[in-house]
C-alpha positions in Angstrom: -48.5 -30.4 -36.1 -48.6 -26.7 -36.4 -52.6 -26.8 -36.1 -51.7 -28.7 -32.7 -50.0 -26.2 -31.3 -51.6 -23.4 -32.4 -54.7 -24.9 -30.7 -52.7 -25.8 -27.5 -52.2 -21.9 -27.4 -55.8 -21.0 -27.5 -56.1 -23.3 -24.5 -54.2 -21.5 -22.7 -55.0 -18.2 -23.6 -59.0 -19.1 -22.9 -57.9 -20.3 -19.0 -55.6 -17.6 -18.7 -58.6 -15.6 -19.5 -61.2 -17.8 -17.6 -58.9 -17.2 -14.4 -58.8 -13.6 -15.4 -62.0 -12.7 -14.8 -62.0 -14.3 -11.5 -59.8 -11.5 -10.6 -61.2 -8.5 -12.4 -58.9 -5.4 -10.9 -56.1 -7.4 -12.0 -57.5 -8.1 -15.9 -58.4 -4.2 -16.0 -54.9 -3.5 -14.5 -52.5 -6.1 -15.5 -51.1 -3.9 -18.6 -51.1 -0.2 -16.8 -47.9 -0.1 -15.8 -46.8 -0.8 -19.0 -48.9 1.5 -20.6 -47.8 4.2 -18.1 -44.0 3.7 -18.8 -45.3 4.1 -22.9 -47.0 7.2 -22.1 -43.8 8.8 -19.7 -42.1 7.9 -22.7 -44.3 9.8 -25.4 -44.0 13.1 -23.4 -39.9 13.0 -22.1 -39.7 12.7 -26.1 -42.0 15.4 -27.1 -40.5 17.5 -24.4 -36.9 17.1 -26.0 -38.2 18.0 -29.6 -39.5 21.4 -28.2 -35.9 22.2 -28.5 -34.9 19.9 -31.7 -35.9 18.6 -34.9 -33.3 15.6 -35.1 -31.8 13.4 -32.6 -28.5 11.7 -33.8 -30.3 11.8 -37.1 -33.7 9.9 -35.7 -36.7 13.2 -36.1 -39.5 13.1 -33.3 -41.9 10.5 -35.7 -39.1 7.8 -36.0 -38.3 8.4 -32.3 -41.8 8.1 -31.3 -42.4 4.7 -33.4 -39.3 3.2 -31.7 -40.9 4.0 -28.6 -44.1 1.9 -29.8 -42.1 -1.0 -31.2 -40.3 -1.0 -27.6 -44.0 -1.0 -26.3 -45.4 -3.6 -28.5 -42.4 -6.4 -28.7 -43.2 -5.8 -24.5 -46.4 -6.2 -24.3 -46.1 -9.4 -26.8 -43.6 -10.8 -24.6 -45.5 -10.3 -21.5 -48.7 -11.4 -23.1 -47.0 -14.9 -24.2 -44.2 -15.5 -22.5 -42.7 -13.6 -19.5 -45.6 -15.1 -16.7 -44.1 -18.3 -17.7 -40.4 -17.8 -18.1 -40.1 -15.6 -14.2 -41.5 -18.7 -12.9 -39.2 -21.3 -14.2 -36.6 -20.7 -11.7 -38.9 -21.3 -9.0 -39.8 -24.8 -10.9 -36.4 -25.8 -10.7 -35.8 -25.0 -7.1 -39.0 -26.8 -6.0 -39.1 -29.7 -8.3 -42.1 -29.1 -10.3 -40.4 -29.0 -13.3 -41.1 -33.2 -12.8 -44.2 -32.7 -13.8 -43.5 -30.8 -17.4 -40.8 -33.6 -18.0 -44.0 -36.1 -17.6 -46.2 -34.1 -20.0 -46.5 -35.3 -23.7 -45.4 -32.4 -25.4 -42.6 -29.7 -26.4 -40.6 -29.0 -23.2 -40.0 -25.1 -24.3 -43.0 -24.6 -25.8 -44.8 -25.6 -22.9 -42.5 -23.8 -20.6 -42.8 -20.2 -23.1 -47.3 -20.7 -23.5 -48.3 -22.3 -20.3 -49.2 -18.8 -18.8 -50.4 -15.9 -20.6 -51.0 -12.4 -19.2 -54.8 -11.3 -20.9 -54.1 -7.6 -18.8 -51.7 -6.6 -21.9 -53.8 -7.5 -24.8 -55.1 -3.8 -24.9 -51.5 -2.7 -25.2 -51.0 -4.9 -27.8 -53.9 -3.3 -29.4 -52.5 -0.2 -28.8 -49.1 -0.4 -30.2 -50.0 -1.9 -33.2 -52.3 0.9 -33.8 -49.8 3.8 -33.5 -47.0 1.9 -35.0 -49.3 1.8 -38.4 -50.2 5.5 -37.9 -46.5 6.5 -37.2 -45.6 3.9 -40.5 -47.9 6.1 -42.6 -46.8 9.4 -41.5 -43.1 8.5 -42.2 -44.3 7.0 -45.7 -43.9 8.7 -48.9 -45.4 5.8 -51.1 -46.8 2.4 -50.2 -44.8 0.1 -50.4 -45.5 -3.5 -49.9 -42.3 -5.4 -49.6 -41.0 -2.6 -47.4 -43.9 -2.9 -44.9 -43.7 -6.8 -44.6 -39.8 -6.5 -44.1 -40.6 -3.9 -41.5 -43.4 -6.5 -39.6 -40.7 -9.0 -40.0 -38.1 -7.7 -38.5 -40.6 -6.7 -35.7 -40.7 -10.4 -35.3 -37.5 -10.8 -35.1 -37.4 -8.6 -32.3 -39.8 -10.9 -30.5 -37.7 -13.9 -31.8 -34.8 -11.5 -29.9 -36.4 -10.7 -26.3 -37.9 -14.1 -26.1 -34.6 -16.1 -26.0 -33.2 -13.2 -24.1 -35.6 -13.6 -20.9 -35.1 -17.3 -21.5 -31.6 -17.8 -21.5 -31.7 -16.0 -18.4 -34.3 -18.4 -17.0 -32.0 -21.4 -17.8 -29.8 -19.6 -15.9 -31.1 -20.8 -13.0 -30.3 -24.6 -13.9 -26.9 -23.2 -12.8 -27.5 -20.5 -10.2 -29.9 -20.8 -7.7 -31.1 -16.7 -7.1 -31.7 -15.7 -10.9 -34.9 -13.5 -10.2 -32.8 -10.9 -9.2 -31.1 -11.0 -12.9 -34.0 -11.2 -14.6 -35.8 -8.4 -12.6 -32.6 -5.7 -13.3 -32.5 -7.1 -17.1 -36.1 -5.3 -17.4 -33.6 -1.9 -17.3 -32.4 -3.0 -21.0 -35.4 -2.3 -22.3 -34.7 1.5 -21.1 -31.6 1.3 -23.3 -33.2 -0.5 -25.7 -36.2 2.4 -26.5 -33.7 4.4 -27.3 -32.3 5.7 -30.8 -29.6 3.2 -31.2 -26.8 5.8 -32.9 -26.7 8.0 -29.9 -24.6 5.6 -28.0 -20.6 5.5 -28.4 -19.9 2.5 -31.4 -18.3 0.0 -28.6 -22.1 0.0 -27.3 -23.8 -0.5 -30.6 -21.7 -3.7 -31.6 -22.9 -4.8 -28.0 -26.5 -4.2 -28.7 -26.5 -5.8 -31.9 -23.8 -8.9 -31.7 -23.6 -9.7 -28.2 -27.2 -8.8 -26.5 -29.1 -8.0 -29.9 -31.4 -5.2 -28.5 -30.8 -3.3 -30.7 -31.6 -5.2 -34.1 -34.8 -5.7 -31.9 -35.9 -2.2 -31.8 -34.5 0.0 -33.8 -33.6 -2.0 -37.1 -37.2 -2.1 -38.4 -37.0 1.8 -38.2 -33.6 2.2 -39.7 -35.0 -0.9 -42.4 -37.7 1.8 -43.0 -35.7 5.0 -43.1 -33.5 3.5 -45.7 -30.6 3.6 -43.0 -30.1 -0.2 -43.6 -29.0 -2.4 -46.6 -29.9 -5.6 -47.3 -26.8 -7.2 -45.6 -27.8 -5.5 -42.6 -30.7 -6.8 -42.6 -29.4 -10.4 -43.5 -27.2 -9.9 -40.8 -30.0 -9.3 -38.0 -31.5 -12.6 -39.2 -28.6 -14.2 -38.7 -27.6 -12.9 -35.5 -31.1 -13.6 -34.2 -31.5 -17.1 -35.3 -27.8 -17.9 -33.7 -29.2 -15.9 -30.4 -31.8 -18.6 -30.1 -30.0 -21.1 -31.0 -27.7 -20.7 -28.1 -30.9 -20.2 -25.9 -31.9 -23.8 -27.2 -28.1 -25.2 -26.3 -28.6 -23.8 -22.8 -32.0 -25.3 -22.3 -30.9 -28.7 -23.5 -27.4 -28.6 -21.1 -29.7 -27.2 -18.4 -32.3 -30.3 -18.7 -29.6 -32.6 -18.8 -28.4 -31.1 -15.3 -31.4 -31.4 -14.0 -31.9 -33.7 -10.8 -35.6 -34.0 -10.3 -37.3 -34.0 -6.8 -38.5 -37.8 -6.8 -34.2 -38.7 -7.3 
């Protein structure tokens, strides 16, 4: 079944590809914007450690690789997952959701692959590449079970912003403008690049119980920096596998709700 799927995937990466090319400013271009808001990012934090050594206890290399976790857990998102999810509202409205309903296969899953965005694959690349040169700079010794912890709770993150930006899809099963939402969500992510101790402790229980940000960014750091234990970290698995959970329960009452076009 997995094998499936994972081939189903490479479909749609290889058309999403195919159609790419047709287009070839937009393959070269897709990603630049959000490799232009990584870069803005690199220098406003440089600029600010002229003046510093230590940000609410985060120094300039721990700062920096939040910045390129932020980037990465994006650009994997946007790869994926966010061509398909902004568009599901629009199904719904229109009735062309009738036509996933028909197809032989997982409705979310379908839904989350169908369309993937080839333009971020080089900032993919990219953030994966400095967040292993920031990850040896900020390592004393290698350690194996703290790097795959690190990578996991990286996926986690993913786990995070993908039921995130879907929940707020299913939204629209319920409300019929939920573009808007989705479109001023993006602002989290500004929030969400940021040291996570530097906001007032009402805002970090928000980040991390009720809109889990924060576990999605900045706990593989403070995993790393020996700022976490382990019930932290059992905690962030926790909290992330309830967070999808409840973005499953709200697909399945929003498919339930739904009156097709043909009825």
């Amino acid at each position: 079944m997995l094998l499936k799927y994972l081939r189903i995937i490479g479909m749609f990466i290889r058309i999403s590809f195919i159609n790419g090319l047709e287009y070839k400013a937009n393959f070269i271009l897709g990603g630049l914007f959000e490799f232009s808001w990584i870069i803005m990012n690199i220098i406003f934090f440089r600029v600010i450690y002229l003046n510093t050594s230590s940000i609410a206890g985060w120094n300039m290399n721990e700062v920096l690789l939040l910045v390129f976790i932020c980037g990465f857990v994006d650009s994997v998102h946007s790869f994926f997952f966010a061509s398909g999810f902004i568009s599901i509202p629009n199904m719904i409205r229109d009735g062309q959701l009738d036509f996933v309903l028909l197809k032989p296969i997982n409705k979310r899953f379908y839904l989350a692959f169908r369309l993937t965005n080839i333009g971020q694959l080089f900032n993919i690349v990219f953030n994966l590449t400095m967040i292993i040169i920031y990850l040896i700079k900020l390592s004393e010794a290698f350690d194996f079970l703290k790097v795959f912890m690190f990578f996991m709770l990286i996926g986690i993150g993913i786990l995070i912003v993908n039921a995130f930006y879907f929940t707020l899809s299913m939204i629209a099963f319920w409300v019929i403008q939920v573009n808007a939402i989705i479109g001023y969500s993006q602002e989290l992510f500004t929030i969400g690049n940021k040291p996570l101790s530097i906001y007032p402790q009402v805002i970090q229980k928000i980040f991390i119980y009720l809109i889990p940000l924060g576990i999605a960014f900045s706990y593989p750091i403070l995993y790393y920096s020996k700022k976490l234990d382990w019930i932290d970290v059992t905690l962030a698995f926790i909290i992330a596998t309830l967070f999808f959970g409840f973005s499953h329960f709200l697909y399945r009452k929003g498919f339930k709700r739904y009156t097709s076009a043909s009825s």
